[in-house]
ZAMARGU-4260 file (C-alpha; in steps of 0.2 Angstrom, whole numbers, plus 5000, padded with zeros to 4 digits):
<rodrens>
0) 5359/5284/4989 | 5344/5292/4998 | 5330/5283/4996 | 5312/5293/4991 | 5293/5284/4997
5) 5278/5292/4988 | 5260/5286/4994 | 5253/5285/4976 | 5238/5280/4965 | 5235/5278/4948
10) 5229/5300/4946 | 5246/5302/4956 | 5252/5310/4940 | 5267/5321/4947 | 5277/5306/4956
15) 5271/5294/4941 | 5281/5302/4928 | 5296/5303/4940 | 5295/5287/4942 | 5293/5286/4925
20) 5310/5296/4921 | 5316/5286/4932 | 5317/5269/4924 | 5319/5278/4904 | 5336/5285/4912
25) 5340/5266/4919 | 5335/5266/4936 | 5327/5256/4948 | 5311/5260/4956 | 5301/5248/4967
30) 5280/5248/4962 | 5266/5238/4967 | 5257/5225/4957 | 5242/5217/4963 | 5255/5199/4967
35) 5269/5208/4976 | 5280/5222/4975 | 5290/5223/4959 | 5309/5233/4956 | 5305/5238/4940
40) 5320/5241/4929 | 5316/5247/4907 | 5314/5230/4901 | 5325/5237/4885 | 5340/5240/4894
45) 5352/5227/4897 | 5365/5237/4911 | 5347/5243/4919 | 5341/5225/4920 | 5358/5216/4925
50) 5357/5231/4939 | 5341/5222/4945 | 5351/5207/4947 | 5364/5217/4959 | 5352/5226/4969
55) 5344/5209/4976 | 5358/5198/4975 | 5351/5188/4962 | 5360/5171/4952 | 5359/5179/4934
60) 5351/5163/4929 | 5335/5167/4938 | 5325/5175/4921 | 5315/5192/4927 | 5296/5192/4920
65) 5291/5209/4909 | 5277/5217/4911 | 5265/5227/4897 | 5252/5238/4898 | 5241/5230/4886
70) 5241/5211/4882 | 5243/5215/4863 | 5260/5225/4868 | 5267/5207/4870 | 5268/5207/4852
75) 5284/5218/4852 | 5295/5207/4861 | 5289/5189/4859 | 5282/5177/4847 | 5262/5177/4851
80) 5251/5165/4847 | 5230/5160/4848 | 5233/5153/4864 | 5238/5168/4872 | 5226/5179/4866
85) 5212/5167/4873 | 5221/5167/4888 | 5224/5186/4890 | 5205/5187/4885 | 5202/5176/4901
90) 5216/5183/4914 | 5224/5200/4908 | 5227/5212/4917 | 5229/5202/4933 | 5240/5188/4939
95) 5246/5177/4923 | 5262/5177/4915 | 5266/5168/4900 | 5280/5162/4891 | 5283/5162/4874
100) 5297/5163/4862 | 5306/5180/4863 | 5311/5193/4851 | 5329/5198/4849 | 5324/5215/4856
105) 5324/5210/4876 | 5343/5206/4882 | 5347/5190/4889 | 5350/5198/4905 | 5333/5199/4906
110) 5330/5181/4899 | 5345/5172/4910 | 5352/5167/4892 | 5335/5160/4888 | 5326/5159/4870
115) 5309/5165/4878 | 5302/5179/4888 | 5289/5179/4903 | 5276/5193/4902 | 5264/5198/4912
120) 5253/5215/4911 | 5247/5218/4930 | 5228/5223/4935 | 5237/5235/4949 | 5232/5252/4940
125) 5247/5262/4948 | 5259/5249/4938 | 5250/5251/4923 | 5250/5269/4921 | 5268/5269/4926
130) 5272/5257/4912 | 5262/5268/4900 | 5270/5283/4906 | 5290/5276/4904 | 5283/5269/4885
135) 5293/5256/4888 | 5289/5239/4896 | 5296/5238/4912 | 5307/5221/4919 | 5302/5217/4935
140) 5305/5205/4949 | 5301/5204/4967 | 5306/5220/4976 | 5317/5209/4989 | 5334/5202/4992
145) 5333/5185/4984 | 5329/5171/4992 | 5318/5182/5006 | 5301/5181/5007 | 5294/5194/4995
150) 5287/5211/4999 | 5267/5214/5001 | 5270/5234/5008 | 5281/5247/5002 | 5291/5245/5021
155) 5295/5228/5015 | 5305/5236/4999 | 5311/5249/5009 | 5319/5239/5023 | 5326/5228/5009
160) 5331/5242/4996 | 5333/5257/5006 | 5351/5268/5002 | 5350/5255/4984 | 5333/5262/4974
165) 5330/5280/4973 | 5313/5277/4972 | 5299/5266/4980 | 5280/5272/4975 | 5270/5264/4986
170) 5252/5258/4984 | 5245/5250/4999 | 5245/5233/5004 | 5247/5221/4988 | 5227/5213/4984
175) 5233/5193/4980 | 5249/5192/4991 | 5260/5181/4981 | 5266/5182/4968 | 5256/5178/4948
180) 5254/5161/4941 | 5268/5155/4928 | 5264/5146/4909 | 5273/5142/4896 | 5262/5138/4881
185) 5263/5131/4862 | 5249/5133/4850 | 5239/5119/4858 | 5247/5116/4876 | 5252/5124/4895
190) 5263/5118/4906 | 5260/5127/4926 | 5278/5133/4930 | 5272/5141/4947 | 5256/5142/4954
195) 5248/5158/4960 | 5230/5164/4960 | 5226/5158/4942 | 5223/5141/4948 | 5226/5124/4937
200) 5207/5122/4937 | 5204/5139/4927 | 5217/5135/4914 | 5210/5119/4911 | 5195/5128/4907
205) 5204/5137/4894 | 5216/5123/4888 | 5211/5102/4886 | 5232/5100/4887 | 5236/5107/4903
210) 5251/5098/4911 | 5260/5105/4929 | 5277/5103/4931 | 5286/5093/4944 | 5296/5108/4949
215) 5280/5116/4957 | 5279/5103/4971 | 5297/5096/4972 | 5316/5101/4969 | 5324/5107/4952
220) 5335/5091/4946 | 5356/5094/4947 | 5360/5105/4933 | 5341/5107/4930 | 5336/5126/4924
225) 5326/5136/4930 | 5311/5141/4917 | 5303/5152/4925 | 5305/5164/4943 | 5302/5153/4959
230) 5309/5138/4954 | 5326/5138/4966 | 5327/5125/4978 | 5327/5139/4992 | 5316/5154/4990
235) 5303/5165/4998 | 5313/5160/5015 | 5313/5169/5030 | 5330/5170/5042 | 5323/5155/5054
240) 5321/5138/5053 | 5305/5133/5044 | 5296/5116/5047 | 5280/5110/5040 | 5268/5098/5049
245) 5256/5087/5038 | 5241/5087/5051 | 5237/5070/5045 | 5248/5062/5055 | 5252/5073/5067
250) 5242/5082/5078 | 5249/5100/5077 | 5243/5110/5092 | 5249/5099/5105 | 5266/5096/5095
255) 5269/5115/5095 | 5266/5119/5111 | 5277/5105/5114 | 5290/5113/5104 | 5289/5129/5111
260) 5293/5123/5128 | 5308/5117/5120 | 5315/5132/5109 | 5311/5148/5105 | 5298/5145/5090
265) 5283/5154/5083 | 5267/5145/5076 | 5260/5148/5060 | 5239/5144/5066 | 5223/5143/5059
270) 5213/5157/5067 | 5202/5144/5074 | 5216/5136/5085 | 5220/5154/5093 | 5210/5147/5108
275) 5221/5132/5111 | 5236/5141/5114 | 5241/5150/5130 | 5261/5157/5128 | 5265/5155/5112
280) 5271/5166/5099 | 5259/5165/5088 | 5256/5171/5069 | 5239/5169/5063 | 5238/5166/5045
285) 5219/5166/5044 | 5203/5154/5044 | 5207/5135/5041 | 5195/5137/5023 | 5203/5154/5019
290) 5213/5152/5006 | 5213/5171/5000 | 5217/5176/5016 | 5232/5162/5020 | 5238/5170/5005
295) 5238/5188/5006 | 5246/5187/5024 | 5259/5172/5020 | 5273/5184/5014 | 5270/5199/5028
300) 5270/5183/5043 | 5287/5175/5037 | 5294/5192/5037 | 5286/5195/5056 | 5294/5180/5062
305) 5311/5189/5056 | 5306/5204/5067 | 5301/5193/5083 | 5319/5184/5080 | 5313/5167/5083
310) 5324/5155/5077 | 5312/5142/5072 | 5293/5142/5066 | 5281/5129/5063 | 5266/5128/5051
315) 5252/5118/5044 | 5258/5109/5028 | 5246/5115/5016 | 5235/5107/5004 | 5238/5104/4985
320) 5221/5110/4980 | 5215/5124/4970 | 5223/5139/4977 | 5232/5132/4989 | 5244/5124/4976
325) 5251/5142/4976 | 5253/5143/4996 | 5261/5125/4996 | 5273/5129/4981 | 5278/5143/4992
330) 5282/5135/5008 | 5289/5119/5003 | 5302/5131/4995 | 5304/5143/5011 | 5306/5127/5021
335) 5319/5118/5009 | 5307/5102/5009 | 5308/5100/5029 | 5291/5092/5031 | 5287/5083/5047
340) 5275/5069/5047 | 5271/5053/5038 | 5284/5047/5027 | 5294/5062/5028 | 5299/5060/5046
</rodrens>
């Protein structure tokens, strides 16, 4: 299979409705979103969907998240209630998903077997014309092969999906960088399934019972099931070794220049300790304060690292505050818990 890029915006009316055609005749097509890049399968088709699954290499008990157009369009395939619609008044379009109790007309394929949905509708104004444009809600996961660190540029999907996607419609670099925050909710209650740029502070402004769970910042339980994408004991992980260093109790530029005499690593740096170094690989993620920054380039450094072919790389273990609940959550997974430092070694 030939795979087809189109630089696209929202007015890129042509290569939208192909797009379109596309995923109404049950194929894949990988689109921006604002989070990350989605492969976005017709959310109504269950051999379309369980084709998402094969395309990435997926465990089919990994539950995909659908995305609408308009909030109220949740309303077709799951049980809604006043919660939500304070929340979609708050958050939508842009980086929330929620999970409520589905209706029988989304597979399971598209629910891993389970009796809710994930919905999202995406700000990124070139996913949302396409789903108007298919009329269907459109099933969509990271555009990567599983486990990897999740694509931010169409050339990330194309060097994981090209010769498997006919189609990849790219939009730029994505705005937020990983990928949206993940709720489930009851009339009167939220519990944070994966954190993202929807902090834990802004829900609790919208919801007294907010509760996170404690598969955000440590490992699913044996036999535990995943509620929500993200929630594997490995994921977002690029092909080396990756070590976090909690900076409280070690100090990390002279340990990594340390290491690099020792093996062939790459530093993950504030862009304040640039300076410090001489040698060494090193992959800026950004100012020690800027979260948003950290966060757009986290996905787009991992995969760098891959390209350099180091075999090992070290970075700052990073807070549990405010938005960088959503860069921790996605490191600790990538590193499989390997934090040095402290009481873990």
């Amino acid at each position: 299979m030939k795979t087809e890029v189109f630089r696209v915006t929202e007015k890129s009316d042509i290569i939208l409705r192909r797009a379109a055609e596309l995923i109404c005749s049950g194929s894949l097509v990988g689109i921006p979103t604002e989070t990350v890049y989605g492969l976005g399968a017709n959310a109504f088709d269950r051999d379309a969907c369980l084709d998402i699954f094969k395309a990435k290499g997926r465990p089919a008990d990994n539950p995909l998240i659908v995305h609408i157009a308009e909030p109220e369009d949740a309303e077709k395939i799951a049980y809604t209630n006043s919660l939500y619609y304070k929340l979609a008044e708050r958050f939508m379009p842009g980086p929330l998903t929620v999970i409520m109790p589905k209706r029988d007309i989304i597979p399971d394929s598209v629910t891993a077997g389970l009796d809710t949905v994930a919905i999202r509708c995406p700000k990124n104004k070139v996913a949302n014309q396409l789903i108007r444009l298919s009329g269907v809600p459109i099933a969509a996961p990271s555009a990567n092969r599983s486990g990897m660190p999740s694509p931010t540029s169409a050339s990330h999907v194309f060097k994981d999906m090209d010769g498997i996607i006919p189609m990849i419609l790219d939009g730029g670099e994505c705005e937020v960088g990983v990928e949206s925050t993940v709720i489930s909710i009851t009339e009167d209650s939220i519990i944070l399934l994966r954190p993202g740029q929807v902090t834990l502070e802004m829900l609790k402004e919208i919801c007294d019972n907010v509760t996170v769970s404690s598969a955000v910042t440590e490992e699913l339980k044996p036999g535990e099931k995943a509620l929500s994408p993200g929630m594997k004991y490995k994921h977002y992980a690029p092909r080396a070794d990756l070590y976090l260093v909690d900076d409280r109790y070690i100090d990390f530029v002279s340990f990594t220049k340390e290491k690099h005499r020792m093996e062939k690593c790459a530093v993950m740096c504030y862009d304040e300790e640039i300076e410090k170094y001489t040698d060494e690989i090193l992959l800026p993620v950004g100012g020690e304060r800027d979260i948003k920054e950290q966060t757009k380039r986290l996905f787009d450094i991992l995969r760098r690292a891959d390209d350099m072919g180091v075999c090992t790389i070290y970075a700052h273990l990073p807070s549990k505050d405010g938005e960088a609940l959503a860069i921790y959550n996605r490191m600790i997974r990538a590193c499989a818990h390997r934090i040095l430092g402290g009481e873990n070694g």
